[in-house]
C-alpha positions as CSV (number, residue, x, y, z in Angstrom):
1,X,0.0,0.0,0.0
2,X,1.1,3.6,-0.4
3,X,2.0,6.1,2.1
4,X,-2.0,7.3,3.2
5,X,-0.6,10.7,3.8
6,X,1.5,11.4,0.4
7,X,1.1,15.0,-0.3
8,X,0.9,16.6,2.9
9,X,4.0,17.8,2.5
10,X,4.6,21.8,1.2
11,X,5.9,21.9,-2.5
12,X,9.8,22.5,-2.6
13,X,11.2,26.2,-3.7
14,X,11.6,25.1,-7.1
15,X,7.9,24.0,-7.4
16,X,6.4,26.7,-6.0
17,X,5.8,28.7,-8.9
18,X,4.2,26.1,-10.7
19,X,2.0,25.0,-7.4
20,X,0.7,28.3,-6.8
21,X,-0.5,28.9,-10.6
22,X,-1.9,25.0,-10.7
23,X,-3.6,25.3,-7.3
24,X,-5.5,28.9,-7.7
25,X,-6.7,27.5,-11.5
26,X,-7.6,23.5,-10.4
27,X,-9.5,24.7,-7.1
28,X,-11.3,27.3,-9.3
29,X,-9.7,30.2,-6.8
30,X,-8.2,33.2,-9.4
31,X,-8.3,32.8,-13.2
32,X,-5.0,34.9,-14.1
33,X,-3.6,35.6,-17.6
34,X,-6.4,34.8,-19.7
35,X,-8.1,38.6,-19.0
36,X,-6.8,40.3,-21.9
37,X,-4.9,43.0,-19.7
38,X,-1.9,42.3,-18.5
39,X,-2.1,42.2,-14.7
40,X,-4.9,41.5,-13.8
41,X,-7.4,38.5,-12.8
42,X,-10.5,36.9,-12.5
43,X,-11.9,35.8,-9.0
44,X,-14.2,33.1,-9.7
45,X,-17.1,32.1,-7.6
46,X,-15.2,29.5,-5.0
47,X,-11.9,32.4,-4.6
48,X,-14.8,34.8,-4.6
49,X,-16.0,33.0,-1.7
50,X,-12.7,33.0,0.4
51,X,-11.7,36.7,-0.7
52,X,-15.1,37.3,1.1
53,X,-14.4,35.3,4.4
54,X,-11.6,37.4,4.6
55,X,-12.4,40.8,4.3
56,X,-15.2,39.9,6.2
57,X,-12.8,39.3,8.5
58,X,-10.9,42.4,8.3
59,X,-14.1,44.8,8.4
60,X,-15.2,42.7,11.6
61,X,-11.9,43.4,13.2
62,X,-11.4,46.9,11.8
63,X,-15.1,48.0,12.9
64,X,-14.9,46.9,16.6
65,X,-11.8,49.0,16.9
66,X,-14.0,52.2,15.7
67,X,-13.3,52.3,12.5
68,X,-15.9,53.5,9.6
69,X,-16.0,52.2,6.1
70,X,-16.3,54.8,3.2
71,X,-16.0,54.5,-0.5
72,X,-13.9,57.4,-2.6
73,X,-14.0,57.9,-6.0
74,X,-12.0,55.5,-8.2
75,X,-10.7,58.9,-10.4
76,X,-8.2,61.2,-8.9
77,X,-7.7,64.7,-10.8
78,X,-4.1,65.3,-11.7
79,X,-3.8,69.0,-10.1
80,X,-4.6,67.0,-6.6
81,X,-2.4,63.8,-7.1
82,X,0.6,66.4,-7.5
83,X,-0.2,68.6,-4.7
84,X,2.1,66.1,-2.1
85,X,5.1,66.3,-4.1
86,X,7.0,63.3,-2.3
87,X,4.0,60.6,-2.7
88,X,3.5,61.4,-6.6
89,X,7.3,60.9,-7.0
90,X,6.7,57.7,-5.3
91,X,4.0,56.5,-8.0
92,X,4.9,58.6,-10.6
93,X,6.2,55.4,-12.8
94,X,3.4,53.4,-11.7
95,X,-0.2,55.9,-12.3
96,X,-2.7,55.2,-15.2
97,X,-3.8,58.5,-16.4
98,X,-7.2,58.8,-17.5
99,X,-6.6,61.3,-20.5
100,X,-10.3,61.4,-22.7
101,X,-13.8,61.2,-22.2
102,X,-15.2,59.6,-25.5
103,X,-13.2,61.2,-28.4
104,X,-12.7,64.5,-26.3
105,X,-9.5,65.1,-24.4
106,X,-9.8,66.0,-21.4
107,X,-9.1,69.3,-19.6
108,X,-7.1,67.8,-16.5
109,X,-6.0,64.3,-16.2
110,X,-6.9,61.5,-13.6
111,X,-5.5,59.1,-12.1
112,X,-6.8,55.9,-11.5
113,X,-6.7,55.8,-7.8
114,X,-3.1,54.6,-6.9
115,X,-3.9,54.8,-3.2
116,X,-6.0,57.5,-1.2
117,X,-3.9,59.7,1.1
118,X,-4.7,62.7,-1.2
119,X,-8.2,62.2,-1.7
120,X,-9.3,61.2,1.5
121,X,-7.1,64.1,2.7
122,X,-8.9,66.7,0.5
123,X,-12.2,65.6,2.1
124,X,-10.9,65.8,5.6
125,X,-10.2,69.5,4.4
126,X,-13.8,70.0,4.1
127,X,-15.2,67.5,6.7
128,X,-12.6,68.4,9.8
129,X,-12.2,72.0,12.0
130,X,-11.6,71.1,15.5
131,X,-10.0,68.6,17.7
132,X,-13.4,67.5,19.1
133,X,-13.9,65.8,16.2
134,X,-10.8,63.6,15.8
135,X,-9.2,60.7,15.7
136,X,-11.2,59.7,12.7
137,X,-10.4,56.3,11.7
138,X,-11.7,55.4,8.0
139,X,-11.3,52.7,6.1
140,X,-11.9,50.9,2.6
141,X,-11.8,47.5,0.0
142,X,-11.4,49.2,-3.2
143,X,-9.3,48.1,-6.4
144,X,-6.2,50.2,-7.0
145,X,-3.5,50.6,-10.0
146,X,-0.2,50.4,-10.3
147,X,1.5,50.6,-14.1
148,X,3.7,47.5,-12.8
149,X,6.8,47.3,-15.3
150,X,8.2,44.3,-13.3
151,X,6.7,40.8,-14.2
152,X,3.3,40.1,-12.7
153,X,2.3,37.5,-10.6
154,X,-1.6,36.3,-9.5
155,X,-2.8,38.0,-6.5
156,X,0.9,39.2,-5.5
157,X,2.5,41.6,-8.2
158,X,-0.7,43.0,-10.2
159,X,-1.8,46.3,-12.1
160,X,-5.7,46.4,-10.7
161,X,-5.0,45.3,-6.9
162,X,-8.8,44.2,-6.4
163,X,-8.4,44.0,-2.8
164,X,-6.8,47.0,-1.5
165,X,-7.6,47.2,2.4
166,X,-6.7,50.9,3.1
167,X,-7.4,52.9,6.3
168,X,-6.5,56.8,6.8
169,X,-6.5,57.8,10.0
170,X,-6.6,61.8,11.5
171,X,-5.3,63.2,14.9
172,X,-4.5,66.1,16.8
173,X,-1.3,65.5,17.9
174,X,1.8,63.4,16.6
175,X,1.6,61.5,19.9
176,X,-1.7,60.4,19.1
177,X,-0.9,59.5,15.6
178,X,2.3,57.3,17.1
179,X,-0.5,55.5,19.2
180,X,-2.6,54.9,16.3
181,X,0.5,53.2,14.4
182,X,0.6,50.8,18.0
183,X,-3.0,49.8,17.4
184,X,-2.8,49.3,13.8
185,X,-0.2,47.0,14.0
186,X,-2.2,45.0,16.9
187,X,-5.0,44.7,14.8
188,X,-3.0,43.6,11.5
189,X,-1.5,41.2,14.1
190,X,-4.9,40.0,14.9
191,X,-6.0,39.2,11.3
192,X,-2.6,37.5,10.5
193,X,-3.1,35.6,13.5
194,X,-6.8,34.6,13.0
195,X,-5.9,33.0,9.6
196,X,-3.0,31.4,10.6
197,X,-0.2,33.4,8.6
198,X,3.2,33.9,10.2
199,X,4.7,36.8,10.0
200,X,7.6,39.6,10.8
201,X,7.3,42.8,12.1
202,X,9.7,45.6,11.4
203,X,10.6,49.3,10.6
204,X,11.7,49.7,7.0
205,X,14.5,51.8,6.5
206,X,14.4,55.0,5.3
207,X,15.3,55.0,2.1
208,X,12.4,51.9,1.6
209,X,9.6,53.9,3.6
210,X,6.4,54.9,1.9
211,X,6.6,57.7,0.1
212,X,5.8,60.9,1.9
213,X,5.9,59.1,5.3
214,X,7.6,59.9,8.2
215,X,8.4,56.3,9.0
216,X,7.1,52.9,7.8
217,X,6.4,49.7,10.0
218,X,5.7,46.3,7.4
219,X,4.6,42.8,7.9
220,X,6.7,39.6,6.2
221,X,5.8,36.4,5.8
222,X,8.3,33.3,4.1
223,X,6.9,31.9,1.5
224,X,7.4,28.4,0.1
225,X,10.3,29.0,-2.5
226,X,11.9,31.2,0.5
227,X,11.1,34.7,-0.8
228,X,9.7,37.2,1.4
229,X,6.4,38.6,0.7
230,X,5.4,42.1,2.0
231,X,1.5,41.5,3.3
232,X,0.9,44.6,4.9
233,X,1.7,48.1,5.9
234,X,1.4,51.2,8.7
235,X,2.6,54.6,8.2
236,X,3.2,57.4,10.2
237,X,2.2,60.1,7.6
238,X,3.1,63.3,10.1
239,X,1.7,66.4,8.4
240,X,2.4,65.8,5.1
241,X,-0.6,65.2,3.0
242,X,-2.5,67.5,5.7
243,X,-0.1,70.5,4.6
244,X,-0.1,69.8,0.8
245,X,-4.1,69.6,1.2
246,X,-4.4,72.2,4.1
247,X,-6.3,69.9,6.3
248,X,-6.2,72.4,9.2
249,X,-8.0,71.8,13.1
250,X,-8.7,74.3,15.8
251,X,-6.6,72.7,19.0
252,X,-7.8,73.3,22.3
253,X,-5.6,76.2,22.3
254,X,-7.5,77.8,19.7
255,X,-4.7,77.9,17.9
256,X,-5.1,76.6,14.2
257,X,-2.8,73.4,13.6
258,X,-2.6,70.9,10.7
259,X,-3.8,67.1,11.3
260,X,-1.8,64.3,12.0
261,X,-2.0,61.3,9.6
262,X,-1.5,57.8,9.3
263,X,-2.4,55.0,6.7
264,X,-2.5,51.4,7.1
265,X,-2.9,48.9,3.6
266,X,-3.5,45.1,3.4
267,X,-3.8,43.5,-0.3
268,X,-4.9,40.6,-2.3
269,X,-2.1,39.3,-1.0
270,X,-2.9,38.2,2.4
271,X,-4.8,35.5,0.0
272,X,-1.8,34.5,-1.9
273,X,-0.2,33.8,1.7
274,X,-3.1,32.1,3.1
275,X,-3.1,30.2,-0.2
276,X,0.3,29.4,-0.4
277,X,1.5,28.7,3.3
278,X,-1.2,26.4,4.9
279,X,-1.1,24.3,0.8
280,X,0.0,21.6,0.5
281,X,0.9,19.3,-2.8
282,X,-2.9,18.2,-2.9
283,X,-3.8,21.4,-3.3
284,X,-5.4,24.0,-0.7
285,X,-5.8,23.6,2.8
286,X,-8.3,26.3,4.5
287,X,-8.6,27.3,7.9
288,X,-12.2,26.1,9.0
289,X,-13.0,29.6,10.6
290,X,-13.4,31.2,7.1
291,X,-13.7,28.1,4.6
292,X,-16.6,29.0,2.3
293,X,-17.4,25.5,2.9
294,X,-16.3,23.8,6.5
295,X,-17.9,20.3,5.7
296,X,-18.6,18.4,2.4
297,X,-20.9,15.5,2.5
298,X,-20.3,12.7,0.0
299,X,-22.5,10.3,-0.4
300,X,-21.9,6.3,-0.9
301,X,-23.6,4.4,-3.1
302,X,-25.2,1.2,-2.3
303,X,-26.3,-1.8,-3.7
304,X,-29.1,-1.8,-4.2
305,X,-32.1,0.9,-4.3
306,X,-33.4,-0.1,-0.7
307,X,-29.5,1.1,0.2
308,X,-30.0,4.2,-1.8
309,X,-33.1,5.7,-0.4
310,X,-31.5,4.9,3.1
311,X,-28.2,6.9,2.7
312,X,-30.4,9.9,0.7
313,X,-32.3,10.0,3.8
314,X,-29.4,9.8,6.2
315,X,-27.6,12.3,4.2
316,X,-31.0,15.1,4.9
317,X,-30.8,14.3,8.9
318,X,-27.4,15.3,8.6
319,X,-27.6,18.4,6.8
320,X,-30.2,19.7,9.0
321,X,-28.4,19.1,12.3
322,X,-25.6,20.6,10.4
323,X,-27.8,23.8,9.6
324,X,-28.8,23.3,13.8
325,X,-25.6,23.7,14.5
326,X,-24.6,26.6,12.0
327,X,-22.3,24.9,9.8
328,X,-21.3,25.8,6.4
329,X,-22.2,22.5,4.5
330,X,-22.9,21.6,1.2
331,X,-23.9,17.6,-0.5
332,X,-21.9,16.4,-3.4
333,X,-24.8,14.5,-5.5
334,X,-23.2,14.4,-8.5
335,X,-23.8,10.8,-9.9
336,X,-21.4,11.3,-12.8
337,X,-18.5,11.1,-10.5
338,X,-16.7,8.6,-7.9
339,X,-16.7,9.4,-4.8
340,X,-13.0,8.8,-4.8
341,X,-13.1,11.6,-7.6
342,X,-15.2,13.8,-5.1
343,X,-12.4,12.9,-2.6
344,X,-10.0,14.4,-4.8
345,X,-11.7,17.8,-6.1
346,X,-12.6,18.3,-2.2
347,X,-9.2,18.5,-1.2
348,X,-8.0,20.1,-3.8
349,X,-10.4,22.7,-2.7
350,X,-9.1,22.9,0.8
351,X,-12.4,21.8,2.5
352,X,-11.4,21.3,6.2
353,X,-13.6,18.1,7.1
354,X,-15.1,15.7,4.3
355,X,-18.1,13.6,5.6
356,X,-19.0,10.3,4.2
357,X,-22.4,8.6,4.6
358,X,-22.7,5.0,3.3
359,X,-25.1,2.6,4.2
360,X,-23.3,1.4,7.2
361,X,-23.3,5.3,8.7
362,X,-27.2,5.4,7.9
363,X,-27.7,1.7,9.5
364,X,-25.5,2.9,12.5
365,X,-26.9,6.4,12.6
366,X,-23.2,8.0,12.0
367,X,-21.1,10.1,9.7
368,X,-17.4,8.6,8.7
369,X,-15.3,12.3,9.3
370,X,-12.0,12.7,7.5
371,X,-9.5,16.1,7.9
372,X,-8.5,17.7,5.2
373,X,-5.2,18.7,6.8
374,X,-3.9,15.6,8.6
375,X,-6.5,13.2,6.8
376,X,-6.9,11.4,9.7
377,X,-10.5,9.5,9.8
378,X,-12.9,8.6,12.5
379,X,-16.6,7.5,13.0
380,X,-18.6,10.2,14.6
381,X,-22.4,9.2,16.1
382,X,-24.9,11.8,14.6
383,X,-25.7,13.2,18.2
384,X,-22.4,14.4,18.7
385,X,-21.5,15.7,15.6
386,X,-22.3,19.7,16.3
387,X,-19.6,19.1,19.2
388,X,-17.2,17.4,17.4
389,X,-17.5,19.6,14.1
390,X,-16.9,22.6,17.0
391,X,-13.5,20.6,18.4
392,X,-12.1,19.8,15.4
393,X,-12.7,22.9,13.8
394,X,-11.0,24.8,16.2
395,X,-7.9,22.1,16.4
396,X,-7.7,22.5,12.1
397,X,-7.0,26.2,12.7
398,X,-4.3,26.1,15.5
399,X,-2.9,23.3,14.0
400,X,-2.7,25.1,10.9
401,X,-1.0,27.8,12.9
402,X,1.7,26.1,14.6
403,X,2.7,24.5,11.4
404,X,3.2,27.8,9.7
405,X,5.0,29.4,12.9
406,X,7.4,26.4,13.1
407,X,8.1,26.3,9.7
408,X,8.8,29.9,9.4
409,X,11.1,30.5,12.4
410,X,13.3,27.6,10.9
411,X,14.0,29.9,8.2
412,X,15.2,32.4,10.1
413,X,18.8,32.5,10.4
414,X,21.2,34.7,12.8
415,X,24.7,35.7,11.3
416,X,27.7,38.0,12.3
417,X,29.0,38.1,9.0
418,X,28.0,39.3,5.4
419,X,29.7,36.2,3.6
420,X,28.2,33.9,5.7
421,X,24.2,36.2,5.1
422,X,25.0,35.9,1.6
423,X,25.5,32.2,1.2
424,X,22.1,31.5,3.4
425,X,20.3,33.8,1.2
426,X,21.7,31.8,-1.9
427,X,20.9,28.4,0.0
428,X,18.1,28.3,2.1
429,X,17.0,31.7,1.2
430,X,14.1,32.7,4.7
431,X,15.5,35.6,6.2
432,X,19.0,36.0,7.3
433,X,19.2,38.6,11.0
434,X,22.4,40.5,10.9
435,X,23.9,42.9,13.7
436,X,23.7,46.8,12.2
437,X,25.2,49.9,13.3
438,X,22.2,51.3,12.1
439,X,23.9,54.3,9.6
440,X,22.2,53.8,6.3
441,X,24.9,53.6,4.1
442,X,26.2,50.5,6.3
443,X,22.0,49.4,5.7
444,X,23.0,49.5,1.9
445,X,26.6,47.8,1.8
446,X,24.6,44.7,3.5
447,X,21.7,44.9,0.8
448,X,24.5,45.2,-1.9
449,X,26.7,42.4,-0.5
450,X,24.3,39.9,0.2
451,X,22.5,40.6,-2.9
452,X,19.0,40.6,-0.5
453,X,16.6,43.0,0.3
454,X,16.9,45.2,3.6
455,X,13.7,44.5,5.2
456,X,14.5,46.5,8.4
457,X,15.0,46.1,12.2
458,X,12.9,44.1,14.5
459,X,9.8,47.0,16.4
460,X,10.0,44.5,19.1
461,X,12.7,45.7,20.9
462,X,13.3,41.5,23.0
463,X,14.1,39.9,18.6
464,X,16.5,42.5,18.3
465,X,18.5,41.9,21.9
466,X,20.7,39.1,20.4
467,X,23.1,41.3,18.6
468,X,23.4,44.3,21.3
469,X,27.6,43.8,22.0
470,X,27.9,42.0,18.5
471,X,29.9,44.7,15.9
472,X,28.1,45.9,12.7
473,X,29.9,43.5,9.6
474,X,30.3,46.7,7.7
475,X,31.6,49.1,9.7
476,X,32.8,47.3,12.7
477,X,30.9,49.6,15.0
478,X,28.9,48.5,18.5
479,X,25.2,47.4,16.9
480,X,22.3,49.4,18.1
481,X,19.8,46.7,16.9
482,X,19.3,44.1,14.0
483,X,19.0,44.3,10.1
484,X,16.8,41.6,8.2
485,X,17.6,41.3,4.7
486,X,15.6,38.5,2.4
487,X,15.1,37.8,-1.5
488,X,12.1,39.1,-1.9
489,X,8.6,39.7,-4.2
């Protein structure tokens, strides 16, 4: 017999690519490349599904920390984009102009919305005029554009972003703003955490900060092949944007004083990572808190009719203590198919729990329960099912967890020397942790030697304690904290 568990294992670095493309098109997730503009997908009904589980998710999160939705125009007029000098110089490479309206040319350009801070900020111009009213915390899931020159990949290097999380944020004072930064990154902690994605948290350096910022805190996950991946974002925007867009208060003072700003984004590509890190070579593997569907029932035949009409029946009294219990549960009738075939597409799918009803389970009055992500299987009777589909529900997701966690910290590697970075970067690739001076231009010897990317220090001051007495590799001074550098997307 052959290993019962073949395929459990994550595909190596040099499958990934291949994987990811297979697995998004097989389980009916993303349909990328065949929309005739470059950069851009398709989600199709099931990705639909789990794009919405997410940013349900997000909202849920983001709401009960006081935030409120809005929805900005997509169009951004050009004599506004320009008005922050800094942030258009950013994006200037990357905007779509919008340039006619039929056959007419248009007056004044727009941009198809590259991200907000200019527009929401004009708004705020109108909408804000004392400290009473603030901190105002907005948010929104809009598609954004980037002209991106570099090769595109599905759901993590597009042109239309189609799920582009962005919050703006307004405050009194800079203080306040700081604390704002805090929260946002405990609440992109809580997301990551709630689907299982591993992550690091750090301050980019400056010359890698957002544009117009006054400092930039990211989130990094590892995925399979060993890149990093960049799946969200916080800025401290000072007064920037509230300057360039004269977004003026009265303080308590009565002094007149421009807003303090921040902006937080999260992308399609918090999908790509929940895709690609919990997969596995039989396809996905979904956390049951946000699975579009948490249970599949597949029927067994019988032998005869009498058999049939038994397991049919079985097969109702399931799915309505299912619907009891609040389960998301659907019934694979299709006769066209085995039900080793429906085994197959199921998993490929990532459903967490697959439940089979024969006409042994509908003599015995039980379901036959098989994970998705160890594929362990068990007999279940029908009057403990809501409590077992509740257990094992919750043991999917933090074993989901702990898998990712342990597998990234493995790739995490400590060195005291540049050679030594470099050749883990070439190896194992993960992210290599190297002692740093903290002087920029030591920042970029390391990003040039290594031939990595300078993802920043540690925020958590405890990740960074290992190298205080170690000596900066470039300069030989006393470090002051730690430099992760990473090949990265």
């Amino acid at each position: 017999m052959g290993n019962p568990r073949k395929g459990l294992e994550k595909p190596s670095p040099s499958e990934f690519s291949e994987w990811f493309d297979n697995v998004i098109r097989e389980a009916q997730v993303y349909d990328y490349g065949r929309y005739p503009v470059k950069g851009t997908g398709v989600w199709m009904p099931y990705g639909f599904s789990i794009r919405r589980r997410v940013t349900d998710l997000i909202r849920s999160i983001l709401d009960d920390a006081g935030h409120e939705e809005v929805l900005f125009p997509m169009l951004i007029p050009e004599d506004l984009l320009v008005k922050e000098e800094e942030h258009i110089k950013g994006f200037r490479d990357e905007v779509y102009w919008v340039t006619h309206g039929g056959l007419e040319e248009l007056d004044v350009k727009y941009a198809l919305r590259p991200t907000s801070e200019t527009s929401i900020s004009f708004m705020e111009s109108l909408w804000l005029s004392s400290y009473k009213q603030l901190p105002k915390l907005y948010y929104q899931i809009v598609s954004i554009f980037r002209y991106e020159t570099k090769a595109t990949r599905a759901m993590i290097r597009l042109r239309e972003v189609t799920t582009f999380k962005e919050a703006h944020t307004a405050h009194a004072t800079f203080e306040d703003a700081d604390r704002q930064v805090k929260e946002a990154v405990g609440l992109y902690s809580k997301i990551f955490d709630s689907l299982g994605i591993p992550y690091t948290i750090q301050k980019r350096p400056d010359w890698d900060k957002f544009a117009g910022a006054l400092y930039t805190i990211a989130f990094d996950t590892i995925m399979p092949d060993g890149k990093t991946l960049q799946i969200g974002t916080v800025h401290h925007l000072g007064q920037s944007f509230s300057k360039a867009l004269d977004v003026k208060i009265q303080l308590p003072n009565e002094e007149n004083d421009y807003v303090w700003q921040t902006s937080y984004g999260i992308s399609d590509r918090i999908i790509a990572s929940l895709i690609a890190i919990h997969g596995d070579k039989r396809g996905l593997k979904l956390p049951y808190s946000i699975a579009p569907i948490q249970v599949i029932l597949v029927p067994i035949p019988g032998k005869s009719d009498e058999e049939n009409e038994a397991v049919k029946r079985h097969v109702d009294r399931v799915m309505e203590r299912l619907k009891q219990c609040g389960v998301r549960a659907r019934v694979d009738w299709r006769d066209e198919l085995t039900p080793g075939r429906k085994f197959y597409e199921w998993e490929q799918k990532g459903v967490p729990i697959r439940l089979e009803i024969g006409p042994r389970e509908a003599r015995e009055n039980t379901v036959f329960m098989a994970r998705r992500d160890t594929l362990e299987k068990r007999t279940i009777p029908l009057e403990m099912l809501c409590e077992t589909l509740e257990q094992e529900g919750k043991s999917i997701d933090e074993s989901l967890k702990e898998k990712a966690w342990s597998w990234m910290r493995e790739r995490i590697t400590r060195c005291h020397n540049l050679e030594e970075a470099r050749e883990s970067l070439a190896s194992k690739r993960g992210i290599v942790e190297v002692p740093w001076c903290g002087k920029a231009s030591c920042g970029l010897r390391m990003e040039e030697e290594t031939e990595g990317k300078t993802l920043g220090s540690p925020i958590r001051v405890e990740e960074a304690e290992w190298a205080r007495g170690a000596k900066c590799p470039v300069c030989g001074a006393p470090a002051v904290t730690t430099m992760r550098l990473a090949k990265s997307y």
